[in-house]
Structure formats: structure tokens, C-alpha cells
Backbone as numpy.savetxt, mean C-alpha at the origin, in Angstrom:
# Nx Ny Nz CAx CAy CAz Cx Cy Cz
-13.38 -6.83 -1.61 -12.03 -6.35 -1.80 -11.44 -6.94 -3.08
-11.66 -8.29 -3.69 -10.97 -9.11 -4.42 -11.89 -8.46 -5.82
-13.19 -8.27 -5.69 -14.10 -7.70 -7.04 -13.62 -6.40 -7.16
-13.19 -5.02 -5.83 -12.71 -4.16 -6.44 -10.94 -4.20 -6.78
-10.41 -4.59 -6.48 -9.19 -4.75 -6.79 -8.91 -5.62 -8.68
-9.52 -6.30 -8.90 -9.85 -6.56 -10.05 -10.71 -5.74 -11.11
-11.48 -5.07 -10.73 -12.37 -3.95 -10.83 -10.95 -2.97 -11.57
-10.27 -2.82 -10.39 -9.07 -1.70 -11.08 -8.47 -1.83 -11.82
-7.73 -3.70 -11.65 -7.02 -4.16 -12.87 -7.86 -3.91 -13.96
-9.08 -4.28 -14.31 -9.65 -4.19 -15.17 -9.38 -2.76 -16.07
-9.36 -1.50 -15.05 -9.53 -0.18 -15.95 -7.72 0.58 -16.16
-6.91 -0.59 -15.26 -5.31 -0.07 -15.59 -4.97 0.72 -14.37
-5.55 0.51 -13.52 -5.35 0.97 -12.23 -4.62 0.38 -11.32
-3.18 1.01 -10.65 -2.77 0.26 -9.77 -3.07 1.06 -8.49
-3.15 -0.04 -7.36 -3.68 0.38 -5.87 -2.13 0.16 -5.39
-1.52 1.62 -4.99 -0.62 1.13 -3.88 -0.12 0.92 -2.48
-1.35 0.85 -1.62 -1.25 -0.26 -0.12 -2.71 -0.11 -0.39
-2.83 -0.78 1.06 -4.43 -1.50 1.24 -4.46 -1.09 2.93
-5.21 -0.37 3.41 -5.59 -0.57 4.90 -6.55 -1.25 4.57
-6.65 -2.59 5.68 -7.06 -4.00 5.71 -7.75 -4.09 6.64
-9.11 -4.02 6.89 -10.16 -4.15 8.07 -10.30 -5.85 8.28
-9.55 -6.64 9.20 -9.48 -7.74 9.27 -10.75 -8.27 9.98
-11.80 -7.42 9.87 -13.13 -8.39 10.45 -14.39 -7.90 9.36
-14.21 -7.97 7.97 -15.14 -7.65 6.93 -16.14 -9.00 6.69
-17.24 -8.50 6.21 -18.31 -9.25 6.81 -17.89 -10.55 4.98
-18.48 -11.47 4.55 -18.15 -12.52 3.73 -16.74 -13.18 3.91
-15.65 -12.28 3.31 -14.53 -12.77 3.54 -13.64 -11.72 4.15
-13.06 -12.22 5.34 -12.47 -11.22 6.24 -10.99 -10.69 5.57
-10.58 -10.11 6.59 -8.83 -9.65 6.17 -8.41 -10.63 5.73
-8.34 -11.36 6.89 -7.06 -12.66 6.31 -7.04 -13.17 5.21
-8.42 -14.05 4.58 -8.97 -14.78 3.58 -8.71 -13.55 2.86
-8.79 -12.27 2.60 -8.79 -11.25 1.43 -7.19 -11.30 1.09
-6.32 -11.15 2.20 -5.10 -11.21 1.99 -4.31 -12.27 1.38
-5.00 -13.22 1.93 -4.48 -14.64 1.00 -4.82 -15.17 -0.10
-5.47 -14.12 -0.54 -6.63 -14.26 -2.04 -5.27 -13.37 -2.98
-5.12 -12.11 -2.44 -4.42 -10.80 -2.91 -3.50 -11.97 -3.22
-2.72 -12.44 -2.34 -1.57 -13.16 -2.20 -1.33 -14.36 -3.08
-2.37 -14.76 -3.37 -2.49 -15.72 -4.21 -2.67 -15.44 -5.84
-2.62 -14.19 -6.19 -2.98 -13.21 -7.39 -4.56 -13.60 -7.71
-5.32 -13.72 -6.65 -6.89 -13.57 -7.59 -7.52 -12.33 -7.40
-6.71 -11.36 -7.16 -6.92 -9.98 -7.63 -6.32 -9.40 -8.68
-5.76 -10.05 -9.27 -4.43 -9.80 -10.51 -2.72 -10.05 -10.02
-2.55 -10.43 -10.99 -0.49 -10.59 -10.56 -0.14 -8.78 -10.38
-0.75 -7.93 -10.55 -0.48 -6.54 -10.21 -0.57 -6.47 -8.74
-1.62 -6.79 -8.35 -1.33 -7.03 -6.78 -1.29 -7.76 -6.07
-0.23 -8.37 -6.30 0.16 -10.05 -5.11 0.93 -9.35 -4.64
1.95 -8.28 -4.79 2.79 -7.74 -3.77 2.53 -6.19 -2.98
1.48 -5.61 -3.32 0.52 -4.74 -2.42 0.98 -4.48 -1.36
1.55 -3.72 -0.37 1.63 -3.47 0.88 -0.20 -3.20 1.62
-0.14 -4.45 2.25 -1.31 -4.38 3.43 -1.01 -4.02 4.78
-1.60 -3.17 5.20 -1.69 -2.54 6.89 -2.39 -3.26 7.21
-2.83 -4.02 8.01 -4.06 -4.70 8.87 -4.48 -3.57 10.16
-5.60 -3.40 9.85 -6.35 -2.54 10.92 -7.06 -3.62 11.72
-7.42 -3.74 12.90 -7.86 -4.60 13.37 -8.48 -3.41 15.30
-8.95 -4.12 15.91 -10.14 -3.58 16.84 -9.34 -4.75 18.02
-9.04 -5.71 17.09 -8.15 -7.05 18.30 -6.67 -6.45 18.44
-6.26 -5.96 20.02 -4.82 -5.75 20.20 -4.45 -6.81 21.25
-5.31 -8.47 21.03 -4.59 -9.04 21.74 -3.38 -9.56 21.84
-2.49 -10.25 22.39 -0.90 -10.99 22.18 -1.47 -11.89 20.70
-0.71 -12.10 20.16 -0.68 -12.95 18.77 -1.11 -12.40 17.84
-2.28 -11.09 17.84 -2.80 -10.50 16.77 -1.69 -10.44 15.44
-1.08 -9.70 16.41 0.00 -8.89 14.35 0.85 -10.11 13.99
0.80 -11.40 14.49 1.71 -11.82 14.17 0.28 -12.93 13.39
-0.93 -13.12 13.52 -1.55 -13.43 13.24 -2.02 -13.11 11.88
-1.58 -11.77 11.54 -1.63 -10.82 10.60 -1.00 -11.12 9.48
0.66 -11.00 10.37 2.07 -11.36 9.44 1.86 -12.48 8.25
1.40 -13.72 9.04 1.32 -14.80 8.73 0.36 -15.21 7.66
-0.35 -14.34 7.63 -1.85 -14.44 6.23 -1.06 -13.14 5.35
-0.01 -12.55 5.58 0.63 -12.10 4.18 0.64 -10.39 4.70
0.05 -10.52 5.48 0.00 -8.61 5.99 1.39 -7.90 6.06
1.40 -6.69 5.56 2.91 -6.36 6.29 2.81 -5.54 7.23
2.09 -5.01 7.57 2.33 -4.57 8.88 0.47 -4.47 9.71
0.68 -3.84 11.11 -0.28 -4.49 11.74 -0.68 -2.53 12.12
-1.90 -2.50 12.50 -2.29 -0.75 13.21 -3.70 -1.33 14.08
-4.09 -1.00 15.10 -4.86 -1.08 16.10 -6.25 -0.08 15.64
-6.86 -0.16 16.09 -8.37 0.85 15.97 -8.62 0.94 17.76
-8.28 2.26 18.23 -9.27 3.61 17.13 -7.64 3.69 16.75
-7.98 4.59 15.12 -6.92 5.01 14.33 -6.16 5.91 14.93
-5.12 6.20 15.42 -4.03 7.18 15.96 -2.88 7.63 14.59
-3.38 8.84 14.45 -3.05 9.33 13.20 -1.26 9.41 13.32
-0.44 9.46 14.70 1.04 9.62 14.69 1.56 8.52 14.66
0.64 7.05 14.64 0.83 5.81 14.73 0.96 5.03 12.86
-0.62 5.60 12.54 -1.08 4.93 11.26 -0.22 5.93 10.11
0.20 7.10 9.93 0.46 7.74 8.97 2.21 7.39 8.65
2.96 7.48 9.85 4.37 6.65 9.23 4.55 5.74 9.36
3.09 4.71 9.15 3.07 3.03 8.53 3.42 3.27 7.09
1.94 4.19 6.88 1.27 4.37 5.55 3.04 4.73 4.48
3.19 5.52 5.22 4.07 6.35 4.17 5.36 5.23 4.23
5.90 4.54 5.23 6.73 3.39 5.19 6.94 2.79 4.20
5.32 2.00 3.73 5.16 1.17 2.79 5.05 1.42 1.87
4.24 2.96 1.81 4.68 3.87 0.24 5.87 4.28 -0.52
6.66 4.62 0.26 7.96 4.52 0.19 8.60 3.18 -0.22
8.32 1.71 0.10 8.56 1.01 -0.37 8.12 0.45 -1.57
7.00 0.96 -1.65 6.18 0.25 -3.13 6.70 1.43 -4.20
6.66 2.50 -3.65 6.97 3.28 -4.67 8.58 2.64 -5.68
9.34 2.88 -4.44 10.93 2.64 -4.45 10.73 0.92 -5.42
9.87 0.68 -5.02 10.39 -1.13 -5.45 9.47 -1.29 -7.25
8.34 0.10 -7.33 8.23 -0.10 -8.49 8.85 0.75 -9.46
9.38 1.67 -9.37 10.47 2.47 -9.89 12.07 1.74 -10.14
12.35 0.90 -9.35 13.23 0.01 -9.64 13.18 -1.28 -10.00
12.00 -1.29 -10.51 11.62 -2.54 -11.70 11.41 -2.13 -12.66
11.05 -1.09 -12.85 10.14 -0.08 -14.28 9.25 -0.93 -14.70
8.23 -1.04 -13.81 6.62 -1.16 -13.81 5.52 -0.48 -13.82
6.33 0.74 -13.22 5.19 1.69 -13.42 4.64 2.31 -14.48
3.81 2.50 -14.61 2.73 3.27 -15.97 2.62 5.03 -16.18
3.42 5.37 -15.05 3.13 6.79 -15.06 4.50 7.58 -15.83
4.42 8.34 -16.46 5.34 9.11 -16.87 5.43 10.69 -16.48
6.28 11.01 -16.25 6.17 12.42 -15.23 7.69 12.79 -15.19
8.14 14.38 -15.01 9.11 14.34 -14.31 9.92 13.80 -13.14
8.98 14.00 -12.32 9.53 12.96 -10.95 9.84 11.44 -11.32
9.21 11.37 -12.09 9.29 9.78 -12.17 11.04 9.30 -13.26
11.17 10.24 -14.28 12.19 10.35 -14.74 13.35 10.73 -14.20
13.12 11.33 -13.07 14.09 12.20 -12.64 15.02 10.66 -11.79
13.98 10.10 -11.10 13.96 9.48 -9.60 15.08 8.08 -10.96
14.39 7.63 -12.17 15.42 6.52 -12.71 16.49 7.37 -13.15
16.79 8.28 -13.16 17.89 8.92 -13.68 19.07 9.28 -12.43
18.11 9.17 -11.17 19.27 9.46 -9.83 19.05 11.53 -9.98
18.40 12.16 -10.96 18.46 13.20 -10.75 17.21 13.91 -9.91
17.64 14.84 -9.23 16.92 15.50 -8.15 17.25 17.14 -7.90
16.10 17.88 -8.71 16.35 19.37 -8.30 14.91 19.90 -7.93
14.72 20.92 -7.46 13.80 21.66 -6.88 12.97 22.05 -7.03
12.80 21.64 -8.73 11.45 21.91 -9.81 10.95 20.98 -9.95
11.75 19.65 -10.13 10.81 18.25 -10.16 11.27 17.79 -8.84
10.63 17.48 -7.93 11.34 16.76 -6.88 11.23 15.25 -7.24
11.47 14.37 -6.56 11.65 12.83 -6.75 10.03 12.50 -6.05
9.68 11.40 -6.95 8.97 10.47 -6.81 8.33 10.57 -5.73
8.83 10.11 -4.26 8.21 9.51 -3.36 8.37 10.54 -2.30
9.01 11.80 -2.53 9.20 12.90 -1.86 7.47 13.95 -2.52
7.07 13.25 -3.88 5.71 14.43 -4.54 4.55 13.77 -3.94
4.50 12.49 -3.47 3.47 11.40 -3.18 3.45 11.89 -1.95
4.86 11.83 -0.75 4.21 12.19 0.38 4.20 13.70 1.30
4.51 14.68 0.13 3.88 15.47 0.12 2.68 15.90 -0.10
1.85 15.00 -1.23 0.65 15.03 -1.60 -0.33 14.22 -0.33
0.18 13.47 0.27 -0.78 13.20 1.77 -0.45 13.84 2.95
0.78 14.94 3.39 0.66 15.47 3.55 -0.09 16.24 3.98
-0.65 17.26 2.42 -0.93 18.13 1.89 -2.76 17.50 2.47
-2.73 15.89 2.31 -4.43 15.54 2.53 -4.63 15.68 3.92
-3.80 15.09 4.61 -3.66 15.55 6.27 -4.50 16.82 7.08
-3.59 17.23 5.86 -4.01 19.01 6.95 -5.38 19.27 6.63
């Protein structure tokens, strides 16, 4: 996780969330998360929104999660009405939180529109084209 996430920094790539398989074989979720967390994947992603997927729904799990830097927690098997308005939660937040830093690298209508506060029906905003575009992967 830490070689491809650097891997991306390397080519100018930002990743925005991570579903987090917290039982990966060398270094698990947690240790990956506290790596992320620690920027040895790049200072681009120390603030990453991580889902922790996990197979463990015992008492303490998500909070087990919380605590190694996760932001939120999803169970396996995947329940798509469960995992998809995580996903988009946190997209919505990363989006929103890098648009209001002006960090982002992309230039686009939406993206102009969304720092400008403007919103019409030809460019829609930002985080309204993103989750339409998974959506759109859904179906």
C-alpha cells in the first residue's frame, strides 16, 4: 500500500480515499494507516480518507480502527447500501476540503465553477460530477 501510494506521488497522482483491508498479509491495515499517517506515503496523503474493511465485526473493532487513524469502519461481506454512502461521505469531504484549500491539480469547469460558488446545469459542481460518475460505475 505504502510502495503504491508513493508509486502515485511519484507520477502526480492523487488517491482520494482508500478502502483499507485491515488483515493484508506483511503490513496490515493498521500499520499501513499509521505509515499513511505518518506521511511515508507522501505529505499528499497523510490526510486520505480510509474506510477500514475488515471480516472482524467484533465489539471494539471500529473503534480499533478509529484509533490507528481510520475514518470510518465497513464490515465484509460488502453491502453495497452500507459501503457506497461511506464512500461518497468521505468523497464529499476530501473533495470539499481540497477545493477549499486550492490543492487540487485539476482544472475543469466544475472545478471553477465550485471556487467561484457558481452552479448551472452545463457545468455542474465538483462533487455533484464525481458522484455521479460512481453512480454511473454502480449500475
Amino acid at each position: 500500500m505504502i510502495a503504491f501510494l508513493q508509486k502515485c506521488k511519484s507520477k502526480g497522482r492523487k488517491i482520494h480515499s482508500i478502502l483499507m483491508d485491515c488483515q493484508m498479509p506483511n503490513m496490515n491495515g493498521y500499520q499501513a494507516t499509521r505509515a499513511i499517517r505518518a506521511g511515508k506515503a507522501g505529505m499528499m496523503h497523510v490526510n486520505v480518507p480510509i474506510i477500514a474493511m475488515t471480516a472482524n465485526a467484533m465489539l471494539g473493532e471500529k473503534e480499533k480502527c478509529l484509533e490507528a487513524g481510520m475514518n470510518d469502519f465497513a464490515t465484509k461481506p460488502i453491502i453495497a447500501d452500507v459501503l457506497i454512502p461511506k464512500v461518497r461521505q468521505w468523497l464529499v469531504h476530501q473533495v470539499t476540503s481540497l477545493v477549499s484549500t486550492d490543492i487540487i491539480g485539476i482544472q475543469s469547469p466544475a472545478l471553477e465553477n465550485a471556487k467561484q460558488g457558481i452552479y448551472d446545469e452545463n457545468n455542474p459542481p465538483l462533487v455533484d460530477s464525481l458522484l455521479s460518475a460512481i453512480d454511473n460505475e454502480v449500475k
